[in-house]
The first five atom37 places (N, CA, C, CB, O) and aatype in JSON, in Angstrom:
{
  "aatype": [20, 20, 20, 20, 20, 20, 20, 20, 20, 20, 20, 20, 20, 20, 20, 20, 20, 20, 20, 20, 20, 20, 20, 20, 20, 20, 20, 20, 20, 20, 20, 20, 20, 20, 20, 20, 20, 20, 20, 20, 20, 20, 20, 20, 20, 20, 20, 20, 20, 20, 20, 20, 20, 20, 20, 20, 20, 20, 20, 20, 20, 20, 20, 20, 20, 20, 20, 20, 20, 20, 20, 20, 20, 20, 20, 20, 20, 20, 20, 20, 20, 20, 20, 20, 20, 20, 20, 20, 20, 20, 20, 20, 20, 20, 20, 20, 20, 20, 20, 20, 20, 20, 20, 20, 20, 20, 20, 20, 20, 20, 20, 20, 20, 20, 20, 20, 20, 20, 20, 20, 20, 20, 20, 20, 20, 20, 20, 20],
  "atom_mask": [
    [1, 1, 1, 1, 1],
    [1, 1, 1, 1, 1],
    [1, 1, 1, 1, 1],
    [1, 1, 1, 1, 1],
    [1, 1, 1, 1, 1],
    [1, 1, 1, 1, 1],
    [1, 1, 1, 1, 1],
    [1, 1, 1, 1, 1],
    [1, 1, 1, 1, 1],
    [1, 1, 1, 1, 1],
    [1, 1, 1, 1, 1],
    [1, 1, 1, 1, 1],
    [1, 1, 1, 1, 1],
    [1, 1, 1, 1, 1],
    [1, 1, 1, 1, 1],
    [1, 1, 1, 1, 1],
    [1, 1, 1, 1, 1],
    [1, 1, 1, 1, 1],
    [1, 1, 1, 1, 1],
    [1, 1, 1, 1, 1],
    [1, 1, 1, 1, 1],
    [1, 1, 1, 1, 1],
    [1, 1, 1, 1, 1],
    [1, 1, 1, 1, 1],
    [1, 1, 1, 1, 1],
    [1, 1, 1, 1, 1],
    [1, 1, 1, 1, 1],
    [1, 1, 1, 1, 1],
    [1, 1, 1, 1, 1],
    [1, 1, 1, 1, 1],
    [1, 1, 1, 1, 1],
    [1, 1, 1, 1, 1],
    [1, 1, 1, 1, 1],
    [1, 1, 1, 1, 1],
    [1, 1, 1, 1, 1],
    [1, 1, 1, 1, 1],
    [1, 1, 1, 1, 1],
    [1, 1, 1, 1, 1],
    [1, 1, 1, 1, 1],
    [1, 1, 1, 1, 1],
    [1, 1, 1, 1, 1],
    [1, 1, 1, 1, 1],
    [1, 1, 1, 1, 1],
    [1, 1, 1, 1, 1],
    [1, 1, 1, 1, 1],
    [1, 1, 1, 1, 1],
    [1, 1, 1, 1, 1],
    [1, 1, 1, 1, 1],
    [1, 1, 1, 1, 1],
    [1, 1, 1, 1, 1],
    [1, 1, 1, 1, 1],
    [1, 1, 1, 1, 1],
    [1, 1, 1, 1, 1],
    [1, 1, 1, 1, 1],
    [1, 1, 1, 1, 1],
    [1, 1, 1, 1, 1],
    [1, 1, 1, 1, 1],
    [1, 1, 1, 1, 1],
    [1, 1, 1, 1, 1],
    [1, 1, 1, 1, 1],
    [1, 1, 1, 1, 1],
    [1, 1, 1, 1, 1],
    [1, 1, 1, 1, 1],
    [1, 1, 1, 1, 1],
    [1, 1, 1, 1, 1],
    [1, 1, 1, 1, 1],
    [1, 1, 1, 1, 1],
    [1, 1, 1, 1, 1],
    [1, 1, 1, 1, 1],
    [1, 1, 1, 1, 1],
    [1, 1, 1, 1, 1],
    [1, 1, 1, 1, 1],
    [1, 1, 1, 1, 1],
    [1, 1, 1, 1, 1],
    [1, 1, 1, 1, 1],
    [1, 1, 1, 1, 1],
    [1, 1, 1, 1, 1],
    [1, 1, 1, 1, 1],
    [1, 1, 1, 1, 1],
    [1, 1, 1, 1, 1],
    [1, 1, 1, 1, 1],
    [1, 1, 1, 1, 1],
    [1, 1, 1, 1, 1],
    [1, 1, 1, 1, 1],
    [1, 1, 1, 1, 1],
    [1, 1, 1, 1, 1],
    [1, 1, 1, 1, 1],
    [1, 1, 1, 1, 1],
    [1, 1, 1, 1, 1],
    [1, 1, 1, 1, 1],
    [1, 1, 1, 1, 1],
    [1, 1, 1, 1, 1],
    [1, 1, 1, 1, 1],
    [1, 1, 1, 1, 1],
    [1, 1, 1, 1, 1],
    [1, 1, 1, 1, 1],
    [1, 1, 1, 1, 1],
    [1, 1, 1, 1, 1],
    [1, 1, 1, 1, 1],
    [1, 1, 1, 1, 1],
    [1, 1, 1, 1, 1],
    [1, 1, 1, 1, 1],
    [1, 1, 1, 1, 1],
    [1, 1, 1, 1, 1],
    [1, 1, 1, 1, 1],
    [1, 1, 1, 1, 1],
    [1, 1, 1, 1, 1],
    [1, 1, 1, 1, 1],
    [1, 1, 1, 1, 1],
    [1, 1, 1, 1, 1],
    [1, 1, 1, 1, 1],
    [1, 1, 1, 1, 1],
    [1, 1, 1, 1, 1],
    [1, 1, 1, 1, 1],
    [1, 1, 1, 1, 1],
    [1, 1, 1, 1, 1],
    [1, 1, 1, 1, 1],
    [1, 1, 1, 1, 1],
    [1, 1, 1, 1, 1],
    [1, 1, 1, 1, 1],
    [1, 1, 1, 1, 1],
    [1, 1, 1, 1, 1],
    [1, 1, 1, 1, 1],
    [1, 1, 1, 1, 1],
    [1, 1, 1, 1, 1],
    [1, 1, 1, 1, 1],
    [1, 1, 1, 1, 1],
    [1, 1, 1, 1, 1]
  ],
  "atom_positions": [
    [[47.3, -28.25, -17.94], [46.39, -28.02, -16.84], [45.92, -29.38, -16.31], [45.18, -27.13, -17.28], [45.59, -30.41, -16.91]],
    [[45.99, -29.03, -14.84], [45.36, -31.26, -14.27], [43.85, -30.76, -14.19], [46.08, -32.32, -11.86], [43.47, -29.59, -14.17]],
    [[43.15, -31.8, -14.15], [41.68, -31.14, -14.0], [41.57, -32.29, -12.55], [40.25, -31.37, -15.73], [41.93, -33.45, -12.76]],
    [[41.24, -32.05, -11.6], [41.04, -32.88, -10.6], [39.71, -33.98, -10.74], [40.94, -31.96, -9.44], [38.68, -33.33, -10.88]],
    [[39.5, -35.32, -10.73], [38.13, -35.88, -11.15], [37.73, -37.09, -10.15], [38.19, -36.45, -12.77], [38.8, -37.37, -9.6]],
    [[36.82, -37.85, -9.68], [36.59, -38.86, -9.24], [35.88, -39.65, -9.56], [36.44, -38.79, -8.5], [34.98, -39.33, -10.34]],
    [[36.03, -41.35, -8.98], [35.25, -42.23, -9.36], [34.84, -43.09, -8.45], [35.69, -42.76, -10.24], [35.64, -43.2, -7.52]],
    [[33.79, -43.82, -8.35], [33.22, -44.59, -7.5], [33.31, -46.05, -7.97], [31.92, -44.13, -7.29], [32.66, -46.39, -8.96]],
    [[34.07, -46.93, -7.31], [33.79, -48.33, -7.61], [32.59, -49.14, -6.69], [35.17, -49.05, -7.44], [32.89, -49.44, -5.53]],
    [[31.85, -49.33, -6.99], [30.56, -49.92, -6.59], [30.08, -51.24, -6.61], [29.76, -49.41, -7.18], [29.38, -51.49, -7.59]],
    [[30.25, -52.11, -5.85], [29.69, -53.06, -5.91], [28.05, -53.81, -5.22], [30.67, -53.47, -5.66], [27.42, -53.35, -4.27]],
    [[27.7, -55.07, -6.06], [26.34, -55.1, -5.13], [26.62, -56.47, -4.47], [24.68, -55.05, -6.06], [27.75, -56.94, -4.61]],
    [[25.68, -57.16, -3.74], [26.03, -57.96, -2.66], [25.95, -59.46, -3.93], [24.72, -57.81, -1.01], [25.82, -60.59, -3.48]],
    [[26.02, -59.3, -4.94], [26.47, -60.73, -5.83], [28.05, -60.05, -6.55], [24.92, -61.28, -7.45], [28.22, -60.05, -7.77]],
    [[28.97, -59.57, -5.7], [30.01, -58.92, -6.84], [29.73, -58.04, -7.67], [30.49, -59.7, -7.67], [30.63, -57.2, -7.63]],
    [[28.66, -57.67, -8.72], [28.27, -56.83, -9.88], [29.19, -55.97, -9.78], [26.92, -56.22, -9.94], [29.8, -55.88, -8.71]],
    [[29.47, -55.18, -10.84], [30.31, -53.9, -10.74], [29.5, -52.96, -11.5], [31.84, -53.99, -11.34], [29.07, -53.21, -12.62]],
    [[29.28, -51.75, -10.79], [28.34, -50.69, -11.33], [28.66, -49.85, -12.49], [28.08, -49.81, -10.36], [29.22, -48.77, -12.29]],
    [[28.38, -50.2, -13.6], [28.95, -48.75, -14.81], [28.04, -48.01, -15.69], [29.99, -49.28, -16.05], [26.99, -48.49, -16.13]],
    [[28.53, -46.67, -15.96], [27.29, -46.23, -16.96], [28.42, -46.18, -18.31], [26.3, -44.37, -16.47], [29.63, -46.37, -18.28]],
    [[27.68, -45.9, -19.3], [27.41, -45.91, -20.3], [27.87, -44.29, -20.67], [26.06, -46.48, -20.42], [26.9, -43.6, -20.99]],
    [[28.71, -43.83, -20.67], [29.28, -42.27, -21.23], [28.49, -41.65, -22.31], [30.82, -42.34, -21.89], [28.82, -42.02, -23.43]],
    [[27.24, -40.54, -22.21], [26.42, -39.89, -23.31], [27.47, -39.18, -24.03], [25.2, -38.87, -22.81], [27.49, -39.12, -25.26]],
    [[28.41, -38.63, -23.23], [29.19, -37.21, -23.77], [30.82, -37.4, -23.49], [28.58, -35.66, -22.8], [31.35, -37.85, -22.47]],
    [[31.43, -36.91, -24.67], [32.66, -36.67, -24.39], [33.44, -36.31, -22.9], [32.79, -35.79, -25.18], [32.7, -35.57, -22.25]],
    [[34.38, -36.55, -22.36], [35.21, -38.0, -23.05], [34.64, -39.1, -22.63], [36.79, -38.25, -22.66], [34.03, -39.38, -21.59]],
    [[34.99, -39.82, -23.78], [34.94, -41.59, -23.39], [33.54, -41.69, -23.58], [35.44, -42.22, -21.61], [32.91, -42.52, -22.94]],
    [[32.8, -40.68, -24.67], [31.34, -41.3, -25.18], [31.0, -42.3, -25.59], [30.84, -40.87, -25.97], [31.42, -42.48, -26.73]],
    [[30.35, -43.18, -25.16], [29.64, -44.78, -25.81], [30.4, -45.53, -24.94], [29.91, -45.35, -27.67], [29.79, -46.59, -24.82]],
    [[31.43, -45.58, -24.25], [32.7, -46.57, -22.9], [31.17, -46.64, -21.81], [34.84, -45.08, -21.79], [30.22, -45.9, -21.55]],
    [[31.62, -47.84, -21.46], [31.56, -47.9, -20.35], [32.28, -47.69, -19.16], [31.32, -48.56, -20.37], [33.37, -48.2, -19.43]],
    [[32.36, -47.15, -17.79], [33.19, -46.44, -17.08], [32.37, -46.66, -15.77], [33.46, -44.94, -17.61], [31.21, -47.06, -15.7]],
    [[33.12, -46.36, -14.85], [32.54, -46.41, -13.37], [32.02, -44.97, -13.23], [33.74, -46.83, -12.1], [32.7, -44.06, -13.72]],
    [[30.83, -44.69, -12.56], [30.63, -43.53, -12.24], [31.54, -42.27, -12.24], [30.26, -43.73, -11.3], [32.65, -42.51, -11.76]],
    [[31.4, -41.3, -12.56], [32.22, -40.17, -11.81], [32.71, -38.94, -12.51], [33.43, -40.75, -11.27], [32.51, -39.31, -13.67]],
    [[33.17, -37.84, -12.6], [33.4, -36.83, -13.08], [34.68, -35.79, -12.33], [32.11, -36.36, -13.13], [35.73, -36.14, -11.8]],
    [[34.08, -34.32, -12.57], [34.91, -33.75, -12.52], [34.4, -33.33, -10.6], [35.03, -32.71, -13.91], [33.25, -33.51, -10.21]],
    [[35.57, -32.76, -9.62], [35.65, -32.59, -8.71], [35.09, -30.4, -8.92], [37.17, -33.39, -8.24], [35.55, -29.52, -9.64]],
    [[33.89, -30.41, -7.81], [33.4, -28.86, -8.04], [34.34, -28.29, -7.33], [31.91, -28.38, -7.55], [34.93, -29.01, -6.52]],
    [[34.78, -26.6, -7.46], [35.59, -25.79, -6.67], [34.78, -25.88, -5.3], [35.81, -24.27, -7.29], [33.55, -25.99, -5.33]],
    [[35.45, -25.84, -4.15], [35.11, -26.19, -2.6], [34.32, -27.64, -2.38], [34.07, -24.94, -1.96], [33.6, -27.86, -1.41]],
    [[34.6, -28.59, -3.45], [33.87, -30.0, -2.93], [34.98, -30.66, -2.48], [33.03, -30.97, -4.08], [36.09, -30.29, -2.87]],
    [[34.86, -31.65, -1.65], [36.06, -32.84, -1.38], [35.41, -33.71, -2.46], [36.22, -33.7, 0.41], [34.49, -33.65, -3.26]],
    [[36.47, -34.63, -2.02], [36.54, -35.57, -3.09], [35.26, -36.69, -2.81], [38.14, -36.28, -3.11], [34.86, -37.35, -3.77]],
    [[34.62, -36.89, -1.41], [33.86, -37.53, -0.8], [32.34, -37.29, -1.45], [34.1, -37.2, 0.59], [31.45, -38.08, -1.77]],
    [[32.47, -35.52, -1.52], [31.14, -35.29, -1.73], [31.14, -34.95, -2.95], [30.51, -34.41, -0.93], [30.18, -34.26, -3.31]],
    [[32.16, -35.3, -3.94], [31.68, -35.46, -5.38], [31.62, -36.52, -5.61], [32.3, -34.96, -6.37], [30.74, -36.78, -6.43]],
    [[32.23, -37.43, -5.22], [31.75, -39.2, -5.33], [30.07, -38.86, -5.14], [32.55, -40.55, -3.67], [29.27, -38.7, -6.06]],
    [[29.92, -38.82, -4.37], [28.27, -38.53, -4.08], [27.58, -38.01, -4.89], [27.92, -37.74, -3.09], [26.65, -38.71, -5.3]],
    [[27.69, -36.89, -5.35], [27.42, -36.16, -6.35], [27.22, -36.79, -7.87], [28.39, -35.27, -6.28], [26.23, -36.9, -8.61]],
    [[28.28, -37.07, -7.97], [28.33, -38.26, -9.34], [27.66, -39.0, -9.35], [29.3, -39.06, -9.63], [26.7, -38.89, -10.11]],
    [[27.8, -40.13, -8.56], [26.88, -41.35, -8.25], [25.24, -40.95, -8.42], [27.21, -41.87, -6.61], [24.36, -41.66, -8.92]],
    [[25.1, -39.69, -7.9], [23.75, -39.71, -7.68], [23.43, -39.0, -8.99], [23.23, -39.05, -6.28], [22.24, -39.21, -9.24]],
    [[23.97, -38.25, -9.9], [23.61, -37.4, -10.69], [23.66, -38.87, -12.0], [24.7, -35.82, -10.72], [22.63, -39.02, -12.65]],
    [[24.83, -39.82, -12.28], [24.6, -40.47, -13.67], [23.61, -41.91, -13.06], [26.41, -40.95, -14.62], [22.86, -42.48, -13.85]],
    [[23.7, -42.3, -11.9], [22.67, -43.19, -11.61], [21.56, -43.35, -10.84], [23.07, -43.88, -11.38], [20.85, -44.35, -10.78]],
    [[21.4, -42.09, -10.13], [20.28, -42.5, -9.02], [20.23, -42.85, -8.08], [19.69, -43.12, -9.11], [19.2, -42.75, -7.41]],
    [[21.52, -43.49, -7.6], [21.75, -44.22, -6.41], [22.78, -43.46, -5.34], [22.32, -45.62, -6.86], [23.79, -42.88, -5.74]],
    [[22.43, -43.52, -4.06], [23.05, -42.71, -3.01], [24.2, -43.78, -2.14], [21.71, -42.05, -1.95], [24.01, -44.85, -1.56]],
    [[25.02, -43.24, -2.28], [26.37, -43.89, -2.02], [27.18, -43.67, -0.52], [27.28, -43.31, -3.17], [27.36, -42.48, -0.23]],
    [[27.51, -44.31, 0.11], [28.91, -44.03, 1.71], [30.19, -44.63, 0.79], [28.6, -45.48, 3.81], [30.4, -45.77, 0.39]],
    [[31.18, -43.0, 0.6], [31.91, -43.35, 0.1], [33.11, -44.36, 0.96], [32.15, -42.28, -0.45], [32.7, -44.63, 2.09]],
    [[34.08, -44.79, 0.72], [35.09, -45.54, 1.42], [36.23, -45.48, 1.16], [34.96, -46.61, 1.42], [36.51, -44.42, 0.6]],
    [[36.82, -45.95, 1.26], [38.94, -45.46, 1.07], [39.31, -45.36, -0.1], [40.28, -46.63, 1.58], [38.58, -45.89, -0.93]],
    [[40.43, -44.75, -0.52], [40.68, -44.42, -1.93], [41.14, -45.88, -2.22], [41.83, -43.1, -2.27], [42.05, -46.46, -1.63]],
    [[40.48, -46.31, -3.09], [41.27, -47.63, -4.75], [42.46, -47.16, -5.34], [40.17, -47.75, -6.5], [43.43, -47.76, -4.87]],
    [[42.83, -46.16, -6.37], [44.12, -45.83, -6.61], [43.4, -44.23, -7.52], [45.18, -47.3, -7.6], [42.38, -43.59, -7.78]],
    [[44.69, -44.29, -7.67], [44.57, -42.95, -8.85], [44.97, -43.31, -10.19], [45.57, -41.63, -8.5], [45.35, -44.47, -10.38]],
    [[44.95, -42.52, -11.09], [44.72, -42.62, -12.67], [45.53, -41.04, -13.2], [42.65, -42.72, -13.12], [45.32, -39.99, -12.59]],
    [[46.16, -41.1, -14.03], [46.04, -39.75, -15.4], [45.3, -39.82, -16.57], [47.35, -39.45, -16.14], [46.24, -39.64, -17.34]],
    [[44.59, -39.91, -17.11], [44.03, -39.94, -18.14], [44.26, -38.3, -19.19], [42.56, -40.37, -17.63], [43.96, -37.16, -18.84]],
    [[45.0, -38.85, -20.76], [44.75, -37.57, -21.11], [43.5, -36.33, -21.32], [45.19, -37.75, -21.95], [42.34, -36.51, -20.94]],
    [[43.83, -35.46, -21.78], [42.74, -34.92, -22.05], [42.65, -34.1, -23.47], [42.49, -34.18, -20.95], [43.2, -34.47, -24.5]],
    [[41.85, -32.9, -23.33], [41.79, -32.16, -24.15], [43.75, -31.38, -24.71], [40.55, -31.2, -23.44], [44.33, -30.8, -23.8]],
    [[44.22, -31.43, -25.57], [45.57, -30.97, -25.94], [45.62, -29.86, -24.73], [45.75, -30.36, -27.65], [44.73, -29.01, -24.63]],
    [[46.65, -29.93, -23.87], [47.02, -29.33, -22.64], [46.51, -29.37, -20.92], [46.89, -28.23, -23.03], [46.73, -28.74, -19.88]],
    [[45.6, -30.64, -21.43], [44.74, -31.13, -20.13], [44.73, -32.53, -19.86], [43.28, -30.78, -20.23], [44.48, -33.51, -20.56]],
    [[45.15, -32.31, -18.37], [45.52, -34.22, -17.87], [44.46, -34.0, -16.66], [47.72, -34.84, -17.1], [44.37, -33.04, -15.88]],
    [[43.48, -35.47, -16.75], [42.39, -35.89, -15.8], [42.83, -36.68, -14.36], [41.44, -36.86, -16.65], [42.36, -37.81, -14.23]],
    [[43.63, -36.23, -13.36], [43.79, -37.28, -12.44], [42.61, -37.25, -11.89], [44.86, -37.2, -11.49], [41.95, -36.29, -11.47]],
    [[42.35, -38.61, -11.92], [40.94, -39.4, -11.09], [41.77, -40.54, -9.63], [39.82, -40.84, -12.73], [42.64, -41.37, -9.4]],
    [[40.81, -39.84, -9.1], [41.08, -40.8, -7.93], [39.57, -41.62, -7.88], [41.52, -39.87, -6.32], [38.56, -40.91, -7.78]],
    [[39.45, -42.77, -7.95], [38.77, -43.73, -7.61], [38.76, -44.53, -6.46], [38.87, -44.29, -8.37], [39.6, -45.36, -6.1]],
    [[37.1, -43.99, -5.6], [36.97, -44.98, -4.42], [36.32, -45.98, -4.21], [36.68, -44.56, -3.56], [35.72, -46.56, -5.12]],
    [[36.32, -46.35, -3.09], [35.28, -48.05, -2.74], [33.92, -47.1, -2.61], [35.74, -49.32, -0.69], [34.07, -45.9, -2.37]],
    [[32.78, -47.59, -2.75], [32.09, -46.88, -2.37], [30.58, -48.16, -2.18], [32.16, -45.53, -3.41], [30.58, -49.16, -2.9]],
    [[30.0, -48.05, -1.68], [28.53, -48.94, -0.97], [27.28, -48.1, -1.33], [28.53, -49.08, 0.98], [27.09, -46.92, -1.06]],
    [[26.38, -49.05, -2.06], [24.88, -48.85, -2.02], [24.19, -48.36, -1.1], [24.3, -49.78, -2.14], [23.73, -49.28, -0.44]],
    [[23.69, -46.79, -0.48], [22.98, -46.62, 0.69], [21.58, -46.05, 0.49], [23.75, -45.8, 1.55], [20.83, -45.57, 1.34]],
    [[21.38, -46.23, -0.96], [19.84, -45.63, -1.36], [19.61, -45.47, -2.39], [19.4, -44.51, -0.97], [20.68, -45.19, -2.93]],
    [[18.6, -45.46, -3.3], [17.79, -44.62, -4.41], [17.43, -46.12, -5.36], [18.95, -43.12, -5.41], [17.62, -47.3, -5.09]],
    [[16.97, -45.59, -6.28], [16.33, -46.7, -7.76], [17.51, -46.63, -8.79], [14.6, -45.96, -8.79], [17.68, -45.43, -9.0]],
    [[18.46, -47.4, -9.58], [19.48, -47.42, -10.39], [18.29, -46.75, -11.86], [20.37, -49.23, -10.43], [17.25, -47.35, -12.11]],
    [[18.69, -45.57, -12.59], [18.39, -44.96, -13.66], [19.69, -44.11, -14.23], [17.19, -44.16, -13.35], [20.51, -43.39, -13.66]],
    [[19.53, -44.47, -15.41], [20.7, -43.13, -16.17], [19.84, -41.68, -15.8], [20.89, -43.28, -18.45], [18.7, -41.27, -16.01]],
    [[20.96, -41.19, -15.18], [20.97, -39.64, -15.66], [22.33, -38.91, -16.07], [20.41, -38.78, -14.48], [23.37, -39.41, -16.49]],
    [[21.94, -37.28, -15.79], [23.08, -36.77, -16.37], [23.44, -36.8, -17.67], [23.92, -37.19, -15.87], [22.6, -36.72, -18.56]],
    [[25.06, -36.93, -17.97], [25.62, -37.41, -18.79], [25.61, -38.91, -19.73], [26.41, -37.18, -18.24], [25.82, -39.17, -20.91]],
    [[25.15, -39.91, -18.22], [25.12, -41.11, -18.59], [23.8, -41.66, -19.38], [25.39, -41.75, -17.46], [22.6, -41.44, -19.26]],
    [[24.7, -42.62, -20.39], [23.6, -43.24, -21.59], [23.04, -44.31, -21.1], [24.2, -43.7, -23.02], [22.03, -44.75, -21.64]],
    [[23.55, -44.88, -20.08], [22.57, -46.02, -19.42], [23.43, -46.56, -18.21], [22.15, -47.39, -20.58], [24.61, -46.38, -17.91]],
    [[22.62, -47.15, -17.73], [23.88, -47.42, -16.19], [23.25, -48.89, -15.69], [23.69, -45.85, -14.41], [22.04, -49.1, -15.73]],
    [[24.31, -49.98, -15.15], [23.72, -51.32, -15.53], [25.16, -52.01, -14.06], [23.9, -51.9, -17.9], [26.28, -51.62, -13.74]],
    [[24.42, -52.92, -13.7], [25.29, -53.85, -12.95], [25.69, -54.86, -14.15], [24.48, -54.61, -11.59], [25.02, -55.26, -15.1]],
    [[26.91, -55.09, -13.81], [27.78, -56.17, -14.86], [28.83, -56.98, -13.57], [29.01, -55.04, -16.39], [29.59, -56.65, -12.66]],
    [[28.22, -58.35, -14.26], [29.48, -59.36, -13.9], [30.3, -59.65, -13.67], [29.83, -59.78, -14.08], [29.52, -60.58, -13.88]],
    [[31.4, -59.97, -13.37], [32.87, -59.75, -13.72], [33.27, -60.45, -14.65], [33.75, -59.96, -12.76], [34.17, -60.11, -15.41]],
    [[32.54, -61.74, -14.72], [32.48, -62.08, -16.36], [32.86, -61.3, -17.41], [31.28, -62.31, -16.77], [33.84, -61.36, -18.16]],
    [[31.63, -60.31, -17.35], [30.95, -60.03, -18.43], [31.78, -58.65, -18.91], [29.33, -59.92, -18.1], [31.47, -58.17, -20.0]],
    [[32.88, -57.97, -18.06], [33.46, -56.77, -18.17], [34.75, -56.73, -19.18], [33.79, -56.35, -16.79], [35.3, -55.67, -19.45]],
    [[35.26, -58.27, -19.83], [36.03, -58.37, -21.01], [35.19, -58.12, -22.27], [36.67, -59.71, -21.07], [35.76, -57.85, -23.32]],
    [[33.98, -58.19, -22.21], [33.47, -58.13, -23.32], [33.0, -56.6, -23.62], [32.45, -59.14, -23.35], [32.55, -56.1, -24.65]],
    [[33.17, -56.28, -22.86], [32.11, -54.56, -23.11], [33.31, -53.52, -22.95], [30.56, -54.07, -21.51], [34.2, -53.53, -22.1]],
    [[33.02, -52.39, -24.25], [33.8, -51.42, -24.89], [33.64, -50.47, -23.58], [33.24, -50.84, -26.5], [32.59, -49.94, -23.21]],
    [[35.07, -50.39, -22.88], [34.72, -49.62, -21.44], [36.28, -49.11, -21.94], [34.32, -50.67, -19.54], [37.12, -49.58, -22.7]],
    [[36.21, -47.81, -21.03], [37.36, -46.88, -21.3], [38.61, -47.5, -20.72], [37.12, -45.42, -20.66], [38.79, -48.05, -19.63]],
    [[39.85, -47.17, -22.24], [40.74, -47.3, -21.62], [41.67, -47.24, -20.96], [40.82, -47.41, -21.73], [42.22, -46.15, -20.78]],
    [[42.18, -48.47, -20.34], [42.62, -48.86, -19.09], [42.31, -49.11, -18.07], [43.1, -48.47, -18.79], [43.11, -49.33, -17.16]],
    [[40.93, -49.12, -17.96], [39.75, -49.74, -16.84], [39.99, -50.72, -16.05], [38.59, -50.25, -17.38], [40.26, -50.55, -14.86]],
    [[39.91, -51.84, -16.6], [40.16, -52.98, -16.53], [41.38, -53.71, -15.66], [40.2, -53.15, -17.66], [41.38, -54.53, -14.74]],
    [[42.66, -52.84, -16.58], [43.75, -53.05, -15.57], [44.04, -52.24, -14.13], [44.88, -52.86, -16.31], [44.47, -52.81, -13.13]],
    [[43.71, -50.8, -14.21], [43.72, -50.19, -13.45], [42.94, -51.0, -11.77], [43.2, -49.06, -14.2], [43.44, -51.03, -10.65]],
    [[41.6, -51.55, -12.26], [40.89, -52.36, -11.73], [41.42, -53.42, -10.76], [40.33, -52.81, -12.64], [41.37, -53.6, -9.55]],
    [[42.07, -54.16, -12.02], [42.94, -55.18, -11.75], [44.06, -54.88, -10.54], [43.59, -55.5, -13.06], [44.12, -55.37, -9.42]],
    [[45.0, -53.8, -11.26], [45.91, -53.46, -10.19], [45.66, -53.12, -8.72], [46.48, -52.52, -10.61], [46.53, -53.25, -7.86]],
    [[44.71, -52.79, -8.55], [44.37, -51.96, -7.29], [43.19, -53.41, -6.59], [43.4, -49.98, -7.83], [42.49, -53.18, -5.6]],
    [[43.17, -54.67, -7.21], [42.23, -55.48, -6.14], [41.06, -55.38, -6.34], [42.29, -55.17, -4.82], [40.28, -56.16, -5.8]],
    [[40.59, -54.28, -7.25], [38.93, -54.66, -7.32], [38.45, -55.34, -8.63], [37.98, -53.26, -7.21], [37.26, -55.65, -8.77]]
  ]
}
């Protein structure tokens, strides 16, 4: 079964890259870019939104798709995530939701921190 999912790549006006902190399976304790599962009758636009606003607080204008992903899943379940650009358009940065904490990071600073894998390259590949 594919489970359809999205993600928001977020940046702030010093580079930062926006991630929370995963409370709950999958990828509990990773750090990860915003995002989840896509609702029956949502686009993909207005679950970026959705996400964003539900693990951090912050209200988002999503922007063009970054790339896509498979990630496995549960034995008989594959996660394609599509991950977009997406811009700061409101709220106070707080964990909610799912998320265990949610934090601007460096680009420095994103080799050092236990973030889900293939992040990084995926990242890489696609320019952001």
């Amino acid at each position: 079964m594919r489970v359809n999912c999205v993600g928001a790549i977020v940046r702030d006006d010093s580079r930062r890259l926006l991630l929370v902190r995963r409370g709950r399976p999958p990828g509990e304790g990773f750090w990860s870019v915003p995002g989840g599962r896509v609702e029956p009758g949502e686009s993909d636009a207005e679950a970026v939104v959705r996400e964003v606003a539900e693990e951090t607080g912050l209200t988002v204008a999503v922007g063009p798709l970054a790339g896509t992903v498979e990630r496995p899943g549960p034995p008989g379940v594959v996660y394609e995530i599509r991950d977009y650009l997406a811009e700061v358009a409101g709220g106070a940065l707080a964990p909610g939701d799912d998320a265990a904490d949610a934090r601007w990071f460096a680009p420095g600073e994103l080799s050092r921190l236990p973030v889900t894998p293939g992040l990084l390259e995926a990242l890489a590949d696609w320019g952001c």
